[in-house]
Structures are given as C-alpha cells and as structure tokens.
N, C-alpha and C positions, 0 to 999 in steps of 0.2 A: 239173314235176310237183308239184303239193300235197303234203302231209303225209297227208291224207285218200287221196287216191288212193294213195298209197304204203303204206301201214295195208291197204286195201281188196285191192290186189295181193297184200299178202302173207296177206293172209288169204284169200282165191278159192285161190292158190294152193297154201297148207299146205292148205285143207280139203280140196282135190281131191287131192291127191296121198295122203292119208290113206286117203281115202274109196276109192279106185282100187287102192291097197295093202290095204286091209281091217286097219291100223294105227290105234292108241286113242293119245288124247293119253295117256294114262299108261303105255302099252308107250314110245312116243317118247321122253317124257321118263327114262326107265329106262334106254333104248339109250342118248341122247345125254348124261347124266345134266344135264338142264336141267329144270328146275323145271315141275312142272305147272301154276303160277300163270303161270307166264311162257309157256308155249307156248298155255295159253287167253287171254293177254292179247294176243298175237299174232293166235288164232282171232276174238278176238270186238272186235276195234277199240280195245283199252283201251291198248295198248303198240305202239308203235316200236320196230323192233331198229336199233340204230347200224348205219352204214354197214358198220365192222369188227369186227360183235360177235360176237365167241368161239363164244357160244351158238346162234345163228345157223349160224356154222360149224360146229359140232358137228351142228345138227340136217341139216343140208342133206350133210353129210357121212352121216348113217345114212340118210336117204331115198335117196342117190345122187344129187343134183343140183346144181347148183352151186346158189350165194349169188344170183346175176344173178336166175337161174330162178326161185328162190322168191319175190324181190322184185319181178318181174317184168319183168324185163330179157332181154333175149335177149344168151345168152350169146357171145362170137363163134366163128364156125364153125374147125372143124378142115379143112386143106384133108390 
C-alpha cells in the first residue's frame, strides 16, 4: 500500500466516523487532547500518523475503534 492510499484511508475513515457520530474536529481534539492542526492534517492529506503514534491512539481510543479500523485495516476478528 502507498503512502497516498494510507493518507486517503485514514482520512475516508476519520471523516465518516465523525460524520456518523455528529463529532467536530475540535470536540475530538478536546476528548483525545490532540491537536487540532494534527487531526485536520489527518482529515485533509497533509499528515501521516506513525504506525505507533500515541495520537492516533488516543483518537481511535475516544471514537471507540481500533488503530487497524481508522487506518484502514481490518482489525482481526474475535472468535
């Protein structure tokens, strides 16, 4: 997978998930406390989040979904 397509995932994905929640990049950034430059660089193709990045984790933690899910990985099943 590209850089582009990985950008692209994570941004399809935080938008919807947002959008579906009825959640503002500025309430998010508030719960997770991450930066509202960093979760629209996210939104809008400007930034990459590290494989293991904290931020990330925090966001994906107040949404309720895993890191996989946001990045666009399916996360593997519970049996």
């Amino acid at each position: 997978m590209t850089i582009t397509k990985k950008k692209s995932a994570l941004a399809v994905n935080l938008r919807r998930i947002l959008t579906e929640e009825g959640i503002s990049v500025a309430m998010l950034a508030e719960w997770s406390d991450v930066s509202v430059n960093t979760i629209r660089g996210w939104l809008y193709n400007d930034r990459i989040a590290r494989k293991n990045s904290p931020s990330l984790k925090r966001v994906a933690d107040v949404l309720r979904v895993s890191v996989e899910e946001l990045r666009g990985r399916k996360a593997p099943e519970v049996e």
